[in-house]
N, C-alpha and C positions, 0 to 999 in steps of 0.2 A: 466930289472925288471923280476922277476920269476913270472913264470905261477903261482904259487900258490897267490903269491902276489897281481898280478890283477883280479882270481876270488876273494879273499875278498873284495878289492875295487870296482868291479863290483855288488856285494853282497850288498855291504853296500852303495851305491850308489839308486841302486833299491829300497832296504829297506827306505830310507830318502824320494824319492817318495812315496811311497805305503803311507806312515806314513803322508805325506802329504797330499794325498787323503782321509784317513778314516773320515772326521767331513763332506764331500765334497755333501754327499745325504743321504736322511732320512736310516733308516733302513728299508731293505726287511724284510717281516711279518716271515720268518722263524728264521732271527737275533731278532726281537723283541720276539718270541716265546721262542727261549730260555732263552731270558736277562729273562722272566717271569721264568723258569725253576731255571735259578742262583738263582730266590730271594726265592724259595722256593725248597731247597735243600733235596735231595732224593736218596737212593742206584740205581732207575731207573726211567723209563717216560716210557709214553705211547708206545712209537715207538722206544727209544732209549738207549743209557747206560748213569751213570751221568757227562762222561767224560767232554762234553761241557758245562755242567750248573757250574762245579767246575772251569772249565778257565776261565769263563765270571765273575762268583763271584769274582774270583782273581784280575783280571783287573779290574772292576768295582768299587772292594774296593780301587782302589788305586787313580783311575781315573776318579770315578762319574756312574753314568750312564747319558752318555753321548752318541752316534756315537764312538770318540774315542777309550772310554774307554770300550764300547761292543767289537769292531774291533782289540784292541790291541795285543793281541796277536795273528790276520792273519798274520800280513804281518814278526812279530817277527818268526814263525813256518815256514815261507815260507822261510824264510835266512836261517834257519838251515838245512832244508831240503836239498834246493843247494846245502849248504855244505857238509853236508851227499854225498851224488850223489859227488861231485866234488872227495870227498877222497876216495871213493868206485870206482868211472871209475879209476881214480889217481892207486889206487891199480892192476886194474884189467888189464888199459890197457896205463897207462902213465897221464904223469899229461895233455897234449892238447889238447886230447883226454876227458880227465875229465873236463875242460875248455870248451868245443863245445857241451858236453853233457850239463852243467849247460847253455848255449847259448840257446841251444836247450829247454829246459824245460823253460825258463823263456820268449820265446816267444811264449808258447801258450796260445793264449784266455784262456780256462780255469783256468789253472794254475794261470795266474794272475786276474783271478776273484776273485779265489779263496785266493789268496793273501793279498786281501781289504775286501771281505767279510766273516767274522766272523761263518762260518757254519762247521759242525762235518767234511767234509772233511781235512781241515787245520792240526787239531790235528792226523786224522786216519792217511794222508798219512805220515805224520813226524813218528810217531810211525812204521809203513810199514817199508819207509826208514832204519831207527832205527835198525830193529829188524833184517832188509835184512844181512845188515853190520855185525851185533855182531853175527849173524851166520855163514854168510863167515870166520869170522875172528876163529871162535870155529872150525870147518871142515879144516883148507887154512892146520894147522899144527896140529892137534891134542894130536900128544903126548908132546908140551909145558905142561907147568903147568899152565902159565896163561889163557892159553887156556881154563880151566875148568871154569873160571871166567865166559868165556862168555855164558856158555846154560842155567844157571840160570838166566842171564841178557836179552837173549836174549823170555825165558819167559816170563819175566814182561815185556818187549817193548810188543810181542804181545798182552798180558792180557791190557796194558793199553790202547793199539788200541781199542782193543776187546771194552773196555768202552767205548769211544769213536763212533766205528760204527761198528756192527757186522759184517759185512763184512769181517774185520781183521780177522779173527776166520782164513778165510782160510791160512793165513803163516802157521799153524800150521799142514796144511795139504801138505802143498808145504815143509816144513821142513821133515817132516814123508818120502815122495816122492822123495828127495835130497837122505836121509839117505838107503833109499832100493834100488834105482835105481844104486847105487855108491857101485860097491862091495867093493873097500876097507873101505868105510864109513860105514856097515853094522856091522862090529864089535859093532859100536857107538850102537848099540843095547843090549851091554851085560856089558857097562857103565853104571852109576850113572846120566850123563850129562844127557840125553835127557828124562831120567825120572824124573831129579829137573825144565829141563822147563818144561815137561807137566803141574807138579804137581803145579809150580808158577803161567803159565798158571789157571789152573783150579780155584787156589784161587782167580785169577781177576773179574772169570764168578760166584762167589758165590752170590755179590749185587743186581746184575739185575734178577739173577734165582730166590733169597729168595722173592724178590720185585715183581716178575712174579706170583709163586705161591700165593703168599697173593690176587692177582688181576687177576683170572681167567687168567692167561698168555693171557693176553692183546695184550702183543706183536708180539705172532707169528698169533695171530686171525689177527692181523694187517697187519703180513707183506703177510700174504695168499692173503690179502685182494690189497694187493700194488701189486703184481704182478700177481693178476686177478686169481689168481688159484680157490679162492671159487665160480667160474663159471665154474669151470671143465677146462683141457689141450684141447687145438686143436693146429693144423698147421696153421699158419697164415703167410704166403713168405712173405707179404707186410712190417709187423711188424718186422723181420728181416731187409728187406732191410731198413728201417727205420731207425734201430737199427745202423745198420752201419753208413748208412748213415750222420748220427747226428755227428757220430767222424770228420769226413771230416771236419764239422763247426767249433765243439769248441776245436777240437786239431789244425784247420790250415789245408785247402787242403794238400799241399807239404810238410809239415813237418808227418802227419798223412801217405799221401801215400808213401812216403820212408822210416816210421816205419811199416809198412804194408811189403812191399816188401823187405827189410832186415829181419823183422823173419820169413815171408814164406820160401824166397830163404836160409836160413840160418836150417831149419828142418832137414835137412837131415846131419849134423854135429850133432845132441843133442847126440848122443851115443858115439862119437868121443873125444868130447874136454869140460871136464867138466865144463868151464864158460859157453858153451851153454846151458850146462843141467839145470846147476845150476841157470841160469837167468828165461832159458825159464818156467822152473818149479814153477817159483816164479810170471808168466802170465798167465798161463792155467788156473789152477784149476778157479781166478775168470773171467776172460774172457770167459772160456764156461761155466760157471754155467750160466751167463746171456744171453750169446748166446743161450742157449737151454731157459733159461724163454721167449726170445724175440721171440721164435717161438707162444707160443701165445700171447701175449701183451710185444710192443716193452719197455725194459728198458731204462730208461734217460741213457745219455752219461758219468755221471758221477759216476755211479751206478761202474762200473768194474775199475774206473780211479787208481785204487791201483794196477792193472794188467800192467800198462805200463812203469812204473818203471824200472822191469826184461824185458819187452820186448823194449824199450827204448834203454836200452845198448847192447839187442845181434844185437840191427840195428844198434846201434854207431862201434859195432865190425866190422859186416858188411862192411860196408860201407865205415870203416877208410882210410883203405890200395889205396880203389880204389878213394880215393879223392887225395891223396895225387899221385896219378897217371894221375891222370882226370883235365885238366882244365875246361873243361866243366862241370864236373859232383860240380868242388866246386864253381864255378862260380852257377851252380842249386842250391846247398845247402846255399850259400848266400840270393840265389833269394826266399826261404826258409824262412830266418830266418827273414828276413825282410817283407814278408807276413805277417807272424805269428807275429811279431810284430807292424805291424799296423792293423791288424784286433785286437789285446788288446785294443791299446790306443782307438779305435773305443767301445770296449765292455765295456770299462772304460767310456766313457765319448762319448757319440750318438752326442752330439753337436759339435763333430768334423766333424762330417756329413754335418751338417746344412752348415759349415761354407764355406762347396763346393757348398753348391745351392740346397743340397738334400732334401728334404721331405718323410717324413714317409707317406705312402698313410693307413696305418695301425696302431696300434701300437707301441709306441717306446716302446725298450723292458726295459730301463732304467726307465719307469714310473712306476715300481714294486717297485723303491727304490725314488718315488718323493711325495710327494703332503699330506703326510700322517702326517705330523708335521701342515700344512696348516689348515687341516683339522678338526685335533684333536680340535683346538684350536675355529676355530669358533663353532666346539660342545659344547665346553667349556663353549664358552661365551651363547652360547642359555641354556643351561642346569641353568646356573649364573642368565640369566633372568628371567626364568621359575619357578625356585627356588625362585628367591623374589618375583614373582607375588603369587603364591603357597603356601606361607609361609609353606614351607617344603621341606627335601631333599629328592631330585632325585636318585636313582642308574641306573645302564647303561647295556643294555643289547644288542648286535651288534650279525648279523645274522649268523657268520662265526668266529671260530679263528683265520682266517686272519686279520680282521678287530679290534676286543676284542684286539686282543695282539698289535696292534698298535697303539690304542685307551689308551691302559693300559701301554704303554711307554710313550704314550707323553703328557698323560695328566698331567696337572703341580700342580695342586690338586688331589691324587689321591684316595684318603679318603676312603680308604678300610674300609667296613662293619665289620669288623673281622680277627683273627689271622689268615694268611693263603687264604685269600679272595684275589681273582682278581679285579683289580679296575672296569672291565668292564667285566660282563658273556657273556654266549653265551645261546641259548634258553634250557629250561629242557627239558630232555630225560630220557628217560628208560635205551636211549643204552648207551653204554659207546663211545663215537665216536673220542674222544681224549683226551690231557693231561688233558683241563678241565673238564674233567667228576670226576676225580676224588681227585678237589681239592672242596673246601667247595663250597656249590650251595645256589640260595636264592631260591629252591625249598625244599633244606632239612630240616628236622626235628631235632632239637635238645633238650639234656634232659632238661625236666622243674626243676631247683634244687626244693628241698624241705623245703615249705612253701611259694615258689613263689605264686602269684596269677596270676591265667589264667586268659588271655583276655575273654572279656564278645562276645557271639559267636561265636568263635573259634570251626573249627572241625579238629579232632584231627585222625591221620590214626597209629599214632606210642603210644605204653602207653607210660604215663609222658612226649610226644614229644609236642614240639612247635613250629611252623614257625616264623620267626619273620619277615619277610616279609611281611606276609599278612594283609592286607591292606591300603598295601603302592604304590606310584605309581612312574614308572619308565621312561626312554626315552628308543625307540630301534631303533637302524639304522640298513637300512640295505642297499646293495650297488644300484644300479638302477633308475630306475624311478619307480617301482612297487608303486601304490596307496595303499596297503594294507600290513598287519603284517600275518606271514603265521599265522597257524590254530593252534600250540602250542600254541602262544601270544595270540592271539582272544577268545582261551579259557580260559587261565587261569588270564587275567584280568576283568574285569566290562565293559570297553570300550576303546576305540583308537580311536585318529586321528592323522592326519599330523599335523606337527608342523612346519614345514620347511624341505628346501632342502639346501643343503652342494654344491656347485661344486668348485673344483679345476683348473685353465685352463693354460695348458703351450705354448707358443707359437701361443698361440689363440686356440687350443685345446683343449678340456676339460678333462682333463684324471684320475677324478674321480669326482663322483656323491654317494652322501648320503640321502638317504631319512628317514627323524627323526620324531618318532611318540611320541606321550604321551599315556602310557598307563595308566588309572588309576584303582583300590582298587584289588591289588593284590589278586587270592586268591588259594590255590595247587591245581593242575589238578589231579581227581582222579588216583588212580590206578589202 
């Protein structure tokens, strides 16, 4: 059987797993964040480009909103990717080689987290992939013809990253870096090619920039905000080592420290042999952009995961020759693969733990994606009660967007107030704190048509504005045992109490707690 043959069967093997997993755990509060994102479609978001709200919509329509049909397209993007990778090594350095790299990538925790769970990495790094490829292939021969096909294509793959997760942005600096570092590639500067990718490039970035402007550029106040900068730079060793550190976990000890040690050992070739260049190129820029953020506040591990792509293959290079020389060293790179792949099925599924005797003395970290369907629903029914004792409806106000968008997937009634409305808010603010801030609020004002008749009492802060909330009474949860609603709620209702407590418990357990207040006669907090 050809190499080629058994990585698609290997491919599509994995893939029929993954697909089997997706309905398997509730949705993480960032997948239910953005199914809210899909149903309320936008050139951008608060934090992000619309690339993942238009995949989720797509699937969704076809599939429900469902688990599945949020999910469907991870584990679909995670096969192509392989693929990608497999005809790229295949190109670069033979098909076995391309085979041991797709082996390799698909036994790290991450990656197949990432596989099952439905989050903007899935699409960036397929795009990455994508984009790596149709530039090699535009550079490998230049003077083809077909050749010119690929700088325009090789744009939109970035551009459509770029939506996706801006991160992407930097291929187009690793592309720029390829082009100068490469004297004979420098001609490509007095071409047409690498100025129709900027230019397709640039038109990807016009949705989120027009969308940015209209909203105080939200996003970069944000990502200042994510990477701690709006408390000023300092040196912090610990947040580094941290930084590193964290790869060690979700790429896999051994698989991570001989991707380590093949591009270090591998530096000192980048001026010699242009596949080093050309890889390594396509690792640095975001590998030290975050390296240098984590010197003051360490980046999550998955932040730079677009970086190890290019550095991935110059340690496959690495490393080829001397395996196929080494019995020991491939008998290591077994003992490799096979970590890395039961530390997944572990990331996959914590109750493979259990099944050895283990206990979590802490947190399982799989409770992020449990109990939230559970939960939703006993809200439900308390809300259902409260409502017929009340003779009138309830809206829902939950302390956090973690909770609200969890709340607003699975509740099975979800009887939005209005065009555009969340089924469940989050408390008013002044600030803009995230995507809810800026969709419809039950603190906002809207126009009184003309000839309406104003509510009797009503005070009014906008001309011809009306609330139409007020004097309405809501529930709010919030996660805890706290007795109390904070100081936004307290003041802009009449009164609160408990209503009840929510707990979830797994394995005897409890691994989540909701504490549900009634608030009642709604009324706006000045300004």
């Amino acid at each position: 059987m050809s190499t080629t043959r058994v990585v698609w069967l290997f491919v599509a093997a994995l893939t029929a797993i993954r697909f089997s997993l997706l309905a398997t755990t509730d949705l993480s509060f960032d997948e239910a964040h953005y199914w809210m994102w899909s149903e309320r479609l936008a050139p951008a978001y608060f934090s992000k480009g619309p690339g993942i709200a238009f995949a989720i919509r797509a699937s969704t329509a076809v599939f429900g909103a469902t688990e599945f049909g949020v999910r469907f397209f991870s584990p679909v993007l995670a096969a192509a990717t392989s693929l990608l990778l497999f005809y790229f090594a295949r190109r670069l350095f033979g098909a076995t080689a391309g085979l041991w790299a797709v082996i390799a990538l698909n036994a790290t925790p991450i990656f197949n987290i990432g596989a099952v769970l439905m989050t903007i990495d899935a699409p960036s790094i397929f795009f990455w992939m994508a984009a790596m490829f149709t530039f090699w292939l535009a550079v490998e021969n230049p003077e083809r013809f077909w050749g010119s096909w690929y700088w325009p294509l090789t744009g939109l793959l970035i551009g459509l990253g770029f939506l996706c997760k801006y991160t992407n942005a930097f291929e187009l600096i690793s592309v720029l870096l390829v082009l100068a570092l490469v004297p004979r590639l420098r001609r490509e500067f007095k071409r047409p090619g690498v100025y129709l990718l900027i230019g397709i490039f640039i038109l990807c970035t016009i949705p989120p920039i027009v969308w940015n402007a209209q909203h105080a550029w939200i996003t970069l106040a944000h990502l200042r905000s994510r990477g701690n900068l709006d408390r000023g730079f300092g040196f912090h060793p610990v947040e580094v080592l941290s930084f590193l550190g964290q790869h060690f976990i979700v790429y896999s000890p051994l698989l991570f420290l001989g991707l380590a040690w093949g591009v270090i050992a591998s530096w000192h070739r980048i001026n010699h042999q242009f596949k080093i260049l050309f890889l390594m190129w396509f690792g640095l820029p975001v590998f030290v952009f975050y390296l240098l953020l984590s010197l003051n506040k360490s980046a999550a591990p998955n932040w730079d995961g677009l970086a190890f792509f290019g550095f991935g293959l110059v340690a496959m290079y690495f490393w080829w020759e001397r395996l196929q020389a080494s019995v020991l060293l491939h008998s290591c790179a077994g003992v490799a693969v096979v970590l890395g792949l039961i530390m997944s099925l572990v990331a996959l599924d914590t109750d493979l733990l259990r099944v050895t005797g283990y206990q979590f003395s802490r947190s399982d970290p799989s409770d992020r994606m449990r109990g939230w369907k559970s939960a939703t629903a006993a809200l439900e029914k308390m809300r259902n009660n409260l409502e017929a004792q009340l003779g009138e409806k309830l809206f829902l106000i939950a302390d956090a967007r973690d909770r609200a968008s969890e709340i607003s997937f699975y509740l099975r009634d979800k009887r939005v107030e209005g065009p555009g409305h969340p089924p469940a808010y989050i408390p008013e603010s002044q600030d803009m704190v995230n995507q809810f801030s800026f969709w419809p609020r039950y603190d906002q004002f809207v126009e009184l048509k003309p000839g309406t008749e104003r509510p009797e009492g009503e005070v009014y802060t906008e001309e011809n504005g009306i609330n139409l909330f007020v004097g309405r009474d809501a529930l709010f949860v919030r996660a805890g045992e706290k007795e109390r609603v904070p100081h936004n709620i307290q003041a802009a209702f009449q009164s609160s109490e408990p209503v009840g407590t929510i707990e979830v418990s797994r394995y005897g357990k409890v691994i989540r707690i909701w504490q549900v207040f009634l608030c009642r006669g709604y009324r706006t907090l000045p300004l």
